[in-house]
Each structure stands twice: as structure tokens, then as C-alpha cells.
BAPAPA-635785 format. One record per residue (C-alpha): residue number from 1; residue in one letter; x, y, z. Coordinates in steps of 0.001 Angstrom, whole numbers, plus 500000, padded with zeros to 6 digits. Example, Ala and Ser with C-alpha at 12.3 -4.5 7.8 and 13.67 -1.06 7.14 Angstrom:
// BAPAPA-635785
NODE  tordo  bati       u       v       w
NODE      1     a  512300  495500  507800
NODE      2     s  513670  498940  507140
This chain:
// BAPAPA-635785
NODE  tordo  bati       u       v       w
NODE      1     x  482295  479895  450823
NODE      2     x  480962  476907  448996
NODE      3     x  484026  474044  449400
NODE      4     x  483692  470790  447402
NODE      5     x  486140  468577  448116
NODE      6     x  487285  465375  445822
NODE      7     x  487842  462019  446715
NODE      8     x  489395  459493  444904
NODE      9     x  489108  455740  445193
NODE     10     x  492138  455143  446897
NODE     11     x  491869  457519  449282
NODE     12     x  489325  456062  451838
NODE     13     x  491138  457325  454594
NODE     14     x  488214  457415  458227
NODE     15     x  490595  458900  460295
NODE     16     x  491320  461832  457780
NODE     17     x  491293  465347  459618
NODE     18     x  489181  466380  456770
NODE     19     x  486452  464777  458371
NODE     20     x  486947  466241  461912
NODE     21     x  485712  469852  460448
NODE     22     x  483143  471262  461118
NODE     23     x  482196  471200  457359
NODE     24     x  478593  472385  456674
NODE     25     x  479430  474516  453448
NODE     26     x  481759  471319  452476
NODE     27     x  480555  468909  449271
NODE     28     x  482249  466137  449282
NODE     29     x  482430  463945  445868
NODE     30     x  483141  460520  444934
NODE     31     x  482452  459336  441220
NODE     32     x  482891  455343  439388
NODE     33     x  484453  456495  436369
NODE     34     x  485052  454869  432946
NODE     35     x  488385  457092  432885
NODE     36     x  489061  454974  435925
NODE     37     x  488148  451427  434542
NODE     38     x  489460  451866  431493
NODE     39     x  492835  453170  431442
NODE     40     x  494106  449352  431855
NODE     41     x  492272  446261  431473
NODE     42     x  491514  445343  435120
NODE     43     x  490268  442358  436850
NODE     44     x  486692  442160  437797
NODE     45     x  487574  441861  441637
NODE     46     x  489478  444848  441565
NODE     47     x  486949  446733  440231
NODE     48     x  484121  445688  442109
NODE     49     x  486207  446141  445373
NODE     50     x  487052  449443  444569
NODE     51     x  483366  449944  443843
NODE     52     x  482122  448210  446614
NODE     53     x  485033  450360  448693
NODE     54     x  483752  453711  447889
NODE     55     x  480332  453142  448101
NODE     56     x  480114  452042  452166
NODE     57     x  482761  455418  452355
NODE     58     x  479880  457167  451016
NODE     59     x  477841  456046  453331
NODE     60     x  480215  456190  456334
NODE     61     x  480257  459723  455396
NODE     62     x  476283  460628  455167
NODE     63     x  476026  458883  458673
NODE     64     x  478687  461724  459961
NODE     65     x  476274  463948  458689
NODE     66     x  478534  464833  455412
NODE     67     x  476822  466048  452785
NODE     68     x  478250  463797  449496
NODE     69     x  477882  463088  445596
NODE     70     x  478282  459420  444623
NODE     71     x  478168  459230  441328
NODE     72     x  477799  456040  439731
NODE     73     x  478901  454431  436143
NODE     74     x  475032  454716  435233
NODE     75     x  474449  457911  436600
NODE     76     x  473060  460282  434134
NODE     77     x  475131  463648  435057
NODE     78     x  478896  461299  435297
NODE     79     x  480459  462184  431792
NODE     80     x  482677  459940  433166
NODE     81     x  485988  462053  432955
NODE     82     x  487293  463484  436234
NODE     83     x  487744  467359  435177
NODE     84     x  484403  467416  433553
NODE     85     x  482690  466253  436396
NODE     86     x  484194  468655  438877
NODE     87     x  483904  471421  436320
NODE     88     x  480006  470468  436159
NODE     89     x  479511  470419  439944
NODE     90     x  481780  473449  440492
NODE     91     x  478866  475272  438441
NODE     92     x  476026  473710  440001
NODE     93     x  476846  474050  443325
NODE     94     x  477901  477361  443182
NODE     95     x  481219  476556  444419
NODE     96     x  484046  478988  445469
NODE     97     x  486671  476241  446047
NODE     98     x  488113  472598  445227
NODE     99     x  489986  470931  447348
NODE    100     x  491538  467205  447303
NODE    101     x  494146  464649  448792
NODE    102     x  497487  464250  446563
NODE    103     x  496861  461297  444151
NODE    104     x  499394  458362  444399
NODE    105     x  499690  458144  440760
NODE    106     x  501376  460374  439143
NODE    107     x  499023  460007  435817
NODE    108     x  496665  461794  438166
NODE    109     x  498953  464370  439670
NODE    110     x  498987  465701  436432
NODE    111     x  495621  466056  435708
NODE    112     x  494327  467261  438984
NODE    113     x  497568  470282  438845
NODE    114     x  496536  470745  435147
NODE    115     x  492537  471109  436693
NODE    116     x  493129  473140  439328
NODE    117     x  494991  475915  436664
NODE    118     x  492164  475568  435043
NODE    119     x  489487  475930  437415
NODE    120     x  488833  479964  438116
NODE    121     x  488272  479286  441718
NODE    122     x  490713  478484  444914
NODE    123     x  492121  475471  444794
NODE    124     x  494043  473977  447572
NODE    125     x  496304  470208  447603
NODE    126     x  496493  468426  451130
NODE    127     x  497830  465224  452185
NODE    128     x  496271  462033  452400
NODE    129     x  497926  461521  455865
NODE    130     x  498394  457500  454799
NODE    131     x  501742  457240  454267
NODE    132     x  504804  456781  456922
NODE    133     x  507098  459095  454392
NODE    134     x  506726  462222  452343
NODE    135     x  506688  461991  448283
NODE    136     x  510474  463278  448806
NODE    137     x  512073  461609  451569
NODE    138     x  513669  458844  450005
NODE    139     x  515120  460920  447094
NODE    140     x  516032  463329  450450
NODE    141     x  517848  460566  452293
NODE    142     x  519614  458771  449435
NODE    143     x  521250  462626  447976
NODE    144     x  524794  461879  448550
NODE    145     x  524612  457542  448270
NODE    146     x  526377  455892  445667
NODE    147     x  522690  453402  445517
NODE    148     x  519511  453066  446663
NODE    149     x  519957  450443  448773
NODE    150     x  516510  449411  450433
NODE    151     x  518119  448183  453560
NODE    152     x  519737  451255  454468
NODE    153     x  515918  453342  454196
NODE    154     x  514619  450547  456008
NODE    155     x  517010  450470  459285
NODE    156     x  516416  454345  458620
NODE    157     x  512478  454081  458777
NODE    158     x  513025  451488  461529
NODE    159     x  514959  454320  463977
NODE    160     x  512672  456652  462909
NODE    161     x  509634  455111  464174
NODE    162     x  510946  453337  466871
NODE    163     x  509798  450030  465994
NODE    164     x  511277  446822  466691
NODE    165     x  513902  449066  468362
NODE    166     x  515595  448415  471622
NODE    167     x  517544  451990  471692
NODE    168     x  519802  452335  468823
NODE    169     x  520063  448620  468195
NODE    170     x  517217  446446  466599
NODE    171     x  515147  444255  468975
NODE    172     x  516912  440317  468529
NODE    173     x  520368  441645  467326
NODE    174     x  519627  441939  463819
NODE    175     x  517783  444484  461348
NODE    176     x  516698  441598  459314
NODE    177     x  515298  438025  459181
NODE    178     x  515628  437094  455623
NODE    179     x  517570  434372  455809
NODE    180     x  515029  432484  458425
NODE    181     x  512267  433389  456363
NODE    182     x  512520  430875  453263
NODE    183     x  511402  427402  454580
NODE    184     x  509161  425473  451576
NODE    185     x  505901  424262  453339
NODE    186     x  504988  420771  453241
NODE    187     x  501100  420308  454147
NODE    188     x  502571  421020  457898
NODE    189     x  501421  423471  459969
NODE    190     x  497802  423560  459071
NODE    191     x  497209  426676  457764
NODE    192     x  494001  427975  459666
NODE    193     x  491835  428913  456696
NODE    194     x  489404  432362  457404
NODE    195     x  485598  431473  457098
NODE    196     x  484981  435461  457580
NODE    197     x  482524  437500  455531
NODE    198     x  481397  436694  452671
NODE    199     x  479493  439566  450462
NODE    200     x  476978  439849  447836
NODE    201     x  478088  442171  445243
NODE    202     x  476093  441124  442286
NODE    203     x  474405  444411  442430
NODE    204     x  477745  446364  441327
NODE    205     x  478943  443578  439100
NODE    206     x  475722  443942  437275
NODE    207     x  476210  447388  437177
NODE    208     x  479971  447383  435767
NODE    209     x  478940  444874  433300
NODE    210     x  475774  447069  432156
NODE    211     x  478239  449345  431437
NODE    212     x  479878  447441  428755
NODE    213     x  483174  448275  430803
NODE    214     x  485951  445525  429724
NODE    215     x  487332  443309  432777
NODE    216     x  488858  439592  433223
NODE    217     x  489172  437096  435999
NODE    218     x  486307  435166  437496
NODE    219     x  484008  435986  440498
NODE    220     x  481598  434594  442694
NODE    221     x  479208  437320  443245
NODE    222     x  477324  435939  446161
NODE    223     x  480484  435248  448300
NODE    224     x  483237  438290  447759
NODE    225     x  485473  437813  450293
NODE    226     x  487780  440919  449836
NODE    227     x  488146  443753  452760
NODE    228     x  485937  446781  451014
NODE    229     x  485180  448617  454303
NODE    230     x  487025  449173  457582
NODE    231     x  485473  447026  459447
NODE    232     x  486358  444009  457149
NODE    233     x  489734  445447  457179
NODE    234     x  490661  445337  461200
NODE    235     x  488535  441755  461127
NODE    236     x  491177  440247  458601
NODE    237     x  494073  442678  460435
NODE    238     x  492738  440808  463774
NODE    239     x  492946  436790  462136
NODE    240     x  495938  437532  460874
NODE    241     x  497829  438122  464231
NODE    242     x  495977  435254  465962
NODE    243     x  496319  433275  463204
NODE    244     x  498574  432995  460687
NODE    245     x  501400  435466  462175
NODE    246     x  502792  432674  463983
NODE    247     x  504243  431189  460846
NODE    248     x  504059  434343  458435
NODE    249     x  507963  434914  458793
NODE    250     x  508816  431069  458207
NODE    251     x  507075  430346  454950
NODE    252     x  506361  434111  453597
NODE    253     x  508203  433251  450367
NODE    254     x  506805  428899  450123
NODE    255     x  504671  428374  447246
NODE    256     x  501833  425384  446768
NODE    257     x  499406  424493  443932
NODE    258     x  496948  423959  446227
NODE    259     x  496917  426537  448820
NODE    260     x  495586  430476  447983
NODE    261     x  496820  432382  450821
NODE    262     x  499194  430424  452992
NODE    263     x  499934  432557  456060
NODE    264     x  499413  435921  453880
NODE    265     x  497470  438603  455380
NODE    266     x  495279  439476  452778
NODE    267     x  495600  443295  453973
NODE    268     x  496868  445115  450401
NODE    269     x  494121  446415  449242
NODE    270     x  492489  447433  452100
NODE    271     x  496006  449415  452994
NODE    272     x  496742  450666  449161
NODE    273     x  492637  451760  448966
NODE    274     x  493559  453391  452931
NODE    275     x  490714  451549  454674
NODE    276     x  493764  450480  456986
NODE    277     x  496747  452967  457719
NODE    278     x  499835  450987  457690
NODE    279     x  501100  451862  461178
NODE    280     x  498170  450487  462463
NODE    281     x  498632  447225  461013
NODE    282     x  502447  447365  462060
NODE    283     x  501335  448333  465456
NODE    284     x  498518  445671  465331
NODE    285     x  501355  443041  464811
NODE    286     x  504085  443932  466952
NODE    287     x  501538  444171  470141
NODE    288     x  499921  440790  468887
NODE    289     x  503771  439551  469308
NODE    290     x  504905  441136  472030
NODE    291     x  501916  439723  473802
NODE    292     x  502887  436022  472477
NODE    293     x  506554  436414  472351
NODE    294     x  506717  432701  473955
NODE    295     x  504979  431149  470473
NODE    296     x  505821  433804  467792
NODE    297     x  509386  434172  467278
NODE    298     x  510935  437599  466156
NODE    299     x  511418  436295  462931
NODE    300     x  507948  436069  461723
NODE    301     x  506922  439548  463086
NODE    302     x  510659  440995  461537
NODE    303     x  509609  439927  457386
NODE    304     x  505953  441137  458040
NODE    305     x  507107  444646  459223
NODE    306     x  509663  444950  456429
NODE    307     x  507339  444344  453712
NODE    308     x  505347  447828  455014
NODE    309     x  507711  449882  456366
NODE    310     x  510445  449062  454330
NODE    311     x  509687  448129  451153
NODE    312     x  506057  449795  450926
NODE    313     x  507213  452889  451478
NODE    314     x  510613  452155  450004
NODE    315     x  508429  451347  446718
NODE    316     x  506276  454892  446932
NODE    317     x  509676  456769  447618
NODE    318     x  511449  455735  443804
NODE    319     x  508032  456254  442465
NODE    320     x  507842  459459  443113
NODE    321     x  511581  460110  442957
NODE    322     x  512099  458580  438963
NODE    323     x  508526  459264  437384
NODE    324     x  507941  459692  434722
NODE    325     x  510313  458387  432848
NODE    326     x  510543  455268  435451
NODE    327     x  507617  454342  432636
NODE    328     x  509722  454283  429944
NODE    329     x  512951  451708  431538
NODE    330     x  513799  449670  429151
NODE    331     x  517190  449288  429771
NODE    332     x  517785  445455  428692
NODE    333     x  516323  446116  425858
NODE    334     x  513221  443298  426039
NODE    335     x  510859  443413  423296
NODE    336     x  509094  440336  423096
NODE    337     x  505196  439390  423654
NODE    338     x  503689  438644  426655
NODE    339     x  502644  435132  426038
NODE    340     x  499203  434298  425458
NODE    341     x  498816  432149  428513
NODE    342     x  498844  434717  430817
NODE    343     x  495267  435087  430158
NODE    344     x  494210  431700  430279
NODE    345     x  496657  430000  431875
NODE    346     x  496520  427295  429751
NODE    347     x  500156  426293  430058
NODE    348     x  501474  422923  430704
NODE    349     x  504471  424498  433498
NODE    350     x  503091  423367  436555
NODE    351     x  503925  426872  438169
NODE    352     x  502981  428769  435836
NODE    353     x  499702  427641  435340
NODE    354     x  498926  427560  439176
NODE    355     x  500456  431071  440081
NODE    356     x  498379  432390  437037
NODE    357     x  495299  430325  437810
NODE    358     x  495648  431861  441350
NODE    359     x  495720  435019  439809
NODE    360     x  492837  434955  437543
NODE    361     x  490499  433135  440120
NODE    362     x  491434  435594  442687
NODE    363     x  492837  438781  441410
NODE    364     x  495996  437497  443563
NODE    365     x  499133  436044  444345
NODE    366     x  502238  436616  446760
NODE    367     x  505386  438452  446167
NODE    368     x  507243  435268  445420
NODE    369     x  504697  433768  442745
NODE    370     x  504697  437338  441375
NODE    371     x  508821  437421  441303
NODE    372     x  509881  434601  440773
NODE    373     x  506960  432902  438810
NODE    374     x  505441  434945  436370
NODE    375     x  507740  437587  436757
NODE    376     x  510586  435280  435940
NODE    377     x  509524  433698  433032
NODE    378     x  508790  437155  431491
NODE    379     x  512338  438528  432110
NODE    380     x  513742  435195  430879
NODE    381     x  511551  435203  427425
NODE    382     x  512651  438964  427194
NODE    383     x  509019  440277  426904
NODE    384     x  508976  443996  426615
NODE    385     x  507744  445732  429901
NODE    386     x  505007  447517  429196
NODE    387     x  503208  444773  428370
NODE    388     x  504263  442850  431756
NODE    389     x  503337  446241  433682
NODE    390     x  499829  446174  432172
NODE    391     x  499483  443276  432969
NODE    392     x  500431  443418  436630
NODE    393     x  498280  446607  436875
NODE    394     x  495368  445027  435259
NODE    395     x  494985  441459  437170
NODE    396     x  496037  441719  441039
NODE    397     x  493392  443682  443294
NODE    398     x  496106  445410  445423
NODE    399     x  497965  447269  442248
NODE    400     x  497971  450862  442054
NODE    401     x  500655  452180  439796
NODE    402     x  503076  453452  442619
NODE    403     x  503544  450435  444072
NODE    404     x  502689  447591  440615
NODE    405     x  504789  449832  438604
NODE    406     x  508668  449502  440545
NODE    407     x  507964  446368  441820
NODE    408     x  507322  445531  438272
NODE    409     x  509392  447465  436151
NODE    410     x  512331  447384  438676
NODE    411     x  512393  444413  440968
NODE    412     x  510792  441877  438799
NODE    413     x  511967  442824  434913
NODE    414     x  515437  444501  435901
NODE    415     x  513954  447052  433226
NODE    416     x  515319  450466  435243
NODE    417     x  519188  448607  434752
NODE    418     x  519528  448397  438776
NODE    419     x  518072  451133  440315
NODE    420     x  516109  448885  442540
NODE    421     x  517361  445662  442952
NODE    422     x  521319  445015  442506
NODE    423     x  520337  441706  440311
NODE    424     x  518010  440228  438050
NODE    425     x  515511  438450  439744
NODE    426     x  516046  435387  438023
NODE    427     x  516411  431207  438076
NODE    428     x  516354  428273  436772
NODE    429     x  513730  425618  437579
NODE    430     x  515739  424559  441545
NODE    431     x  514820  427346  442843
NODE    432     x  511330  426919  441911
NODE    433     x  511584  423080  443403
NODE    434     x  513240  424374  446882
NODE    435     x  510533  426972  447459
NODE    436     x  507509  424897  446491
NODE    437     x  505415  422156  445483
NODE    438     x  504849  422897  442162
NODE    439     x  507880  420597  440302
NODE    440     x  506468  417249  441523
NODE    441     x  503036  417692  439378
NODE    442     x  504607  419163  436251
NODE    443     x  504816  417756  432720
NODE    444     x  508548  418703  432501
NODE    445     x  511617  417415  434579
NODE    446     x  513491  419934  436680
NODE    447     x  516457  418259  436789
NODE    448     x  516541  418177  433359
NODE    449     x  518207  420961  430987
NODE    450     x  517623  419918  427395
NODE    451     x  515459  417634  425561
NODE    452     x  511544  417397  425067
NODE    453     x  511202  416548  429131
NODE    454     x  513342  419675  430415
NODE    455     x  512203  422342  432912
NODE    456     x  512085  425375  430225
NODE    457     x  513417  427519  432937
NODE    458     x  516353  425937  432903
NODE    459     x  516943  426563  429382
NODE    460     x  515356  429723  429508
NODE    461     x  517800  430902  432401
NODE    462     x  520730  430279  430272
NODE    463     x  520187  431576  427443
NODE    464     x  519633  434803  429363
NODE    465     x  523187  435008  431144
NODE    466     x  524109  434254  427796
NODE    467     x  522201  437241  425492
NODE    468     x  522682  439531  428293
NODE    469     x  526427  438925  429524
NODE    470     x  527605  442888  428598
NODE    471     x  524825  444317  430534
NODE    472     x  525819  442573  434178
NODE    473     x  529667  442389  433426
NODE    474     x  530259  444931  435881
NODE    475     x  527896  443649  438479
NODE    476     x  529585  441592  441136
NODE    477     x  526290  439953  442544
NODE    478     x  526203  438484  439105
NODE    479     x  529802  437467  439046
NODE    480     x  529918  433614  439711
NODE    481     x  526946  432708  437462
NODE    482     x  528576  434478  434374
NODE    483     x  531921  432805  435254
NODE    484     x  529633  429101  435052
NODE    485     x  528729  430629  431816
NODE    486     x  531871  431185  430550
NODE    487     x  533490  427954  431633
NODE    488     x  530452  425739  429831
NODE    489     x  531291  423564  426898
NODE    490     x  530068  425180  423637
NODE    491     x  527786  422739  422446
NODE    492     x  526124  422410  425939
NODE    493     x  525295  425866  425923
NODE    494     x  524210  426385  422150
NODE    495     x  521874  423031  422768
NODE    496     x  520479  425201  425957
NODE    497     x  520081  428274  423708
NODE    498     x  518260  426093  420787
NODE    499     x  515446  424983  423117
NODE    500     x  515677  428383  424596
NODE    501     x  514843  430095  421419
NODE    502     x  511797  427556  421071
NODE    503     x  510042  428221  423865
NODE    504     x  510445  431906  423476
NODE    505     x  509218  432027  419729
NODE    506     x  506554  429493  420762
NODE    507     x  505598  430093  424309
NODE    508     x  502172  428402  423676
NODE    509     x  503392  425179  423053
NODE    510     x  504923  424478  426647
């Protein structure tokens, strides 16, 4: 038997059993394809990490003595569509089966079942052995529940793991930190910046670009300073515990114009790509702590543990539970353009323009710039979702559709009516000034609601309540902001709903 087995670019898992056989007759294939790079417009970090990713796999893999295809975007033989190229290697090979890992995305679920009918030879699915849950245990655990409460699966995965445990109660007395976990950071504590690798990738970058495939972003070829191989991964796994854990929990959700990173980890991609399995950057932290528990208070290790065990997998779980039609949520009915800016970021809001600078200088920004930034000010100008997922999917170097697409769809844009978060995500322009520095440099006043000077999320905010009162009626989280609404004087609110409606039909001027 003649086995060739498929890898995709996400799935550059070492520790794999796959690669504990004793596989002689086994071909395995990895392939750059314009099916691949095209499908969304991506950032040109993303791609060249992914790139970059599966090429040292490749390697890895010929030094264990694996016999592999690598197929680049300039090879001759790559038609550059996945079933054509495994039905063209299938018949050159000789081979008697294909095997491969479940994809994450359900796009490619499709087409590898739809292959594999196809095919006239075995065919076999395994696991990627990545994730902490099946594809069905969060629909399995939430059955009989009125909601899909992340809290619940998280104090759930929590037990079930053992982590931060101490028996059947959590380690500290409580399951969660939250509310220690929002302090805005003022230039103090120095944030230890990583001097780390620093990569030459101009030979892939001329390579994608030779290709004529479409990207955006900048890069600086001769010092890439993502995780693309294993190694990098546990190096930026092992600053981030001696580093930056100490004050992760503290200032996970602060914001600054000038700062990249703060105390982030930098670790998505090289999880969501599987360089890193996520228990062993769980376990990574909680021995780091345990072994510094006099200097790095529960709190910090607490949010950083939540964010992969809970909502990580949390995130995978709905995926797979609601798709496909989790693409087609719509259920506030936004229709509106993504503004133009969101390209450039040629915006005069202060935050705006620095969480989507951030973004387009390096394919990145945290949760809270993502939610309550740019994701904000595209639920509160009403912009139709697809055109927010894209271009979520398209510009950060850690999203894969699985994870972009209900973080997007459902936390940020409120498009799925609820089924993930029991609120809109939204605010004015205070929140914005608690949680960072960004108000004190902008062109507009946040204390200010109307007028040419006005924060436009204020405004903006407003007017939303206001459009979309019947939809969150019932919702009791909602409750005392609609009864604000209702108690405002008339002209106050139809002055906040003129400028409202300026900004949205002219985004570009602000």
C-alpha cells in the first residue's frame, strides 16, 4: 500500500502520532496554493508566515527521514486547487490511499468529504490531536441549557482538566478574574520589549509577489519577527512567562497609541497554525506561576488561561455547532459599507487610526482594540457583516475562520442576535478614555456629544440604542441604557441622531 497523506497549513502539529509510524510507503504533501491566498484578501504577514510555517515543517519532516512534496506557488505541477493536486499525485505515485487531519474550517470540510467520494481509493479522516475539545462537545454539553453561556463551558473545561483546580473548587476562591483584569496602563510598568529573532523572508515575499497573488499591510522583509517554527514558538512561550506574565492579567484589556504588544503573548498564530498545542502553553504558564507565586498574582495567570481554554475552545465549539449558516447572521439587519479607512487608516479618531495602523503595520491587534475599537465603530455605523468578517479574516495573522468568524460575527457585530454574547459589544467614547490613551491625542472631544468637536462614538452610540430599541427590548443586560434612552429630551436625542447619520453616510470625513 502506497499512503499519501495531506497536510494543510494549519496543521503543523510535531508531536502528531502520524509522525511516530513507521511510515516508509507514506507520502506526505504540503502545497502554497492560490485557492489558499485567494479566497480572502489577506495580509502579507499572514501569508508569508504561513509560508514561511510550512516550509521549515517540510523540512522538520525530511530530517525524520519523511519522504514529502512541497509544492510551491511557482511550482510547475501545483494547479493550484487542492483536489486537483491530490488527484494528480494520487496517479503519479501510484497511490492506494489518502489520508488527512480534519480541517478547522468548515469551507474545507466540505471539499476534502466531497474529495474523498470522489477519489476511487481508501480514504481515511483522523484528528489533528490540537484541540482540548471534540468538534461536538460544546453542542454536547449545552443540549438541555436555556444559553450558551461561556462561563459555564469554561468552569466545565476547568474541572475537566484539572487546572487551576484545588479539588472541586477553583484555586483563589473564584473561577474568574475579570473584574481585576481592566486597569488602563500609564507608561508604568515598563513593558520589557522582546529583541528575539528576527528573520529574512524576502525570499517567499518575492515569491508571493511573483505570483501576482493580491495582499495588504506592510512588511519588513529582513526582520520578520513572527513565530513560523517551533522553536520560535516555545522561545516567545518562554519570554512571555518571565516576562510579561507578571502583568498580563492587570492590563490584558489597556490600550496605547504607542505601544504594539503590551504584555500580549504574541502566541496565536503559532497555536491556531499548531506549532504550539495549547495545553502546553497553559501548562507553560501555570508552572511559570506556581514557581513565582510570591510576584505573579493569580489574577494575571486566571485571564491568560481563560482566553485558551475557555474562550478558544469555547469559540471552535459554536463554530462547529452553528455552521454554516453562522455565515449568513444577520440578525440586526446591518447593511452599510465598511468605511474606506479601514484600509488606510487615514482617519482623524485617534483610536481608530492607531488600532488600524497597528493592524496594517503588523497584521495585529488585541482582543480589546479588535472589540471595542474597530469592532465597535462597525456595529455602531451598522456596516453589514460580511464585509467586517472579510475584513477580520483578511488583515490579522492569527485568523482562521473558526475562531475570526464568531468572534466576529458574534461577539463583536451582535450579528447571530445573542448566541454568543448576551449584549452588544458596544460604547460610547468613556469607555474608550478609561481603557486607554488614545482620547488625549484626538482631534475630537470625548466629553463632548454634539457639535463639530464631539467624540463620534458618542453620537454614534446613541443613535444605535435608538434604531435598534425592538431588537434588545427583551434583553435585561440592556435594560438601564434603553431606559436613559427613553427618559432623554427629544431634541437632545434627534441632535445626537443628526450627527449620527453624518458620520455614518460620510465616514471619511471624521
Amino acid at each position: 500500500m502506497k499512503t499519501l497523506r495531506l497536510i494543510l497549513g494549519d496543521q503543523l502539529n510535531h508531536k502528531h502520532s502520524w509522525y511516530r509510524d513507521d511510515d516508509a510507503d507514506t507520502l506526505y504533501f504540503l502545497a502554497e496554493m492560490r485557492q489558499e491566498t485567494d479566497y480572502v484578501k489577506h495580509h502579507v504577514q499572514k501569508v508569508v508566515a504561513f509560508f514561511e510555517a510550512m516550509s521549515a515543517f517540510a523540512e522538520w519532516l525530511r530530517g525524520r527521514g519523511k519522504q514529502v512534496v512541497y509544492w510551491q506557488l511557482d511550482e510547475p505541477e501545483n494547479t493550484q486547487h487542492l483536489g486537483k493536486n491530490i488527484a494528480k499525485l494520487v496517479q503519479q505515485h501510484g497511490i492506494t490511499k489518502f489520508e488527512y487531519q480534519l480541517p478547522d474550517e468548515y469551507r474545507l470540510d466540505k471539499q476534502l468529504k466531497q474529495l474523498a467520494d470522489d477519489l476511487s481509493i481508501d480514504c481515511e479522516a483522523f484528528d489533528t490531536e490540537h484541540f482540548l475539545t471534540t468538534r461536538s462537545e460544546l453542542a454536547d454539553f449545552f443540549r438541555d441549557k436555556q444559553s450558551l453561556l461561556m462561563e459555564s463551558f469554561y468552569r466545565h473545561m476547568r474541572r475537566k482538566h484539572n487546572l487551576l483546580m484545588d479539588g472541586e473548587k477553583p484555586i483563589g476562591g473564584q473561577w474568574n478574574y475579570d473584574q481585576s483584569n481592566r486597569r488602563k496602563w500609564k507608561g508604568q510598568p515598563e513593558i520589557p520589549h522582546e529583541k528575539g529573532f528576527r528573520k529574512d523572508v524576502r525570499k517567499t515575499l518575492k515569491r508571493i509577489e511573483n505570483a501576482g497573488v493580491k495582499t495588504f499591510g506592510a512588511i519588513d522583509p529582513q526582520h520578520f519577527n513572527w513565530p513560523t517554527t517551533r522553536e520560535d514558538g516555545l522561545k516567545v512561550l518562554r519570554y512571555f512567562c518571565e516576562k510579561l506574565l507578571v502583568h498580563f492579567g492587570d492590563y490584558q484589556d489597556a490600550m496605547d497609541p504607542d505601544e504594539v504588544y503590551l504584555f500580549h503573548s504574541r502566541l496565536s498564530f503559532a497555536m491556531n497554525s499548531k506549532l504550539l498545542h495549547p495545553r502546553e502553553v497553559i501548562d507553560a504558564v501555570i508552572e511559570h506561576w506556581q514557581q513565582n507565586k510570591s510576584t505573579i498574582s493569580i489574577n494575571e495567570v486566571e485571564g491568560y488561561v481563560r482566553q485558551i481554554l475557555g474562550w478558544r475552545e469555547y469559540m471552535r465549539g459554536v463554530y462547529w455547532r452553528e455552521m454554516p449558516g453562522y455565515a449568513r447572521c444577520n440578525r440586526l439587519g446591518n447593511h452599510n459599507e465598511l468605511p474606506g479607512f479601514y484600509w488606510t487608516a487615514d482617519t482623524k479618531m485617534n483610536c481608530l487610526h492607531h488600532a488600524i495602523n497597528n493592524s496594517l503595520e503588523h497584521a495585529y491587534a488585541h482582543h480589546i482594540q479588535r472589540l471595542m475599537i474597530t469592532g465597535n465603530f462597525a456595529l455602531l455605523t451598522q456596516v453589514h457583516p460580511d464585509q467586517v468578517d472579510a475584513w477580520y479574516l483578511g488583515i490579522y495573522i492569527d485568523a482562521i475562520e473558526w475562531v475570526e468568524i464568531t468572534n466576529t460575527r458574534g461577539m463583536s457585530q451582535y450579528a447571530d442576535g445573542g448566541l454568543v454574547a448576551t449584549k452588544p459589544y458596544i460604547s460610547s467614547g468613556s469607555y474608550i478614555h478609561k481603557m486607554s490613551n488614545y482620547c488625549a491625542g484626538c482631534r475630537y472631544n470625548v466629553q463632548e456629544k454634539t457639535g463639530d468637536d464631539a467624540c463620534p462614538f458618542n453620537s454614534l452610540y446613541w443613535n444605535f440604542l435608538a434604531e435598534k430599541r425592538e431588537h434588545f427590548a427583551g434583553n435585561q443586560r440592556m435594560a438601564m441604557m434603553l431606559s436613559l434612552l427613553e427618559k432623554m429630551d427629544g431634541d437632545e436625542l434627534e441632535a445626537l441622531r443628526t450627527r449620527a447619520r453624518q458620520i455614518i453616510r460620510n465616514p471619511q470625513d471624521f
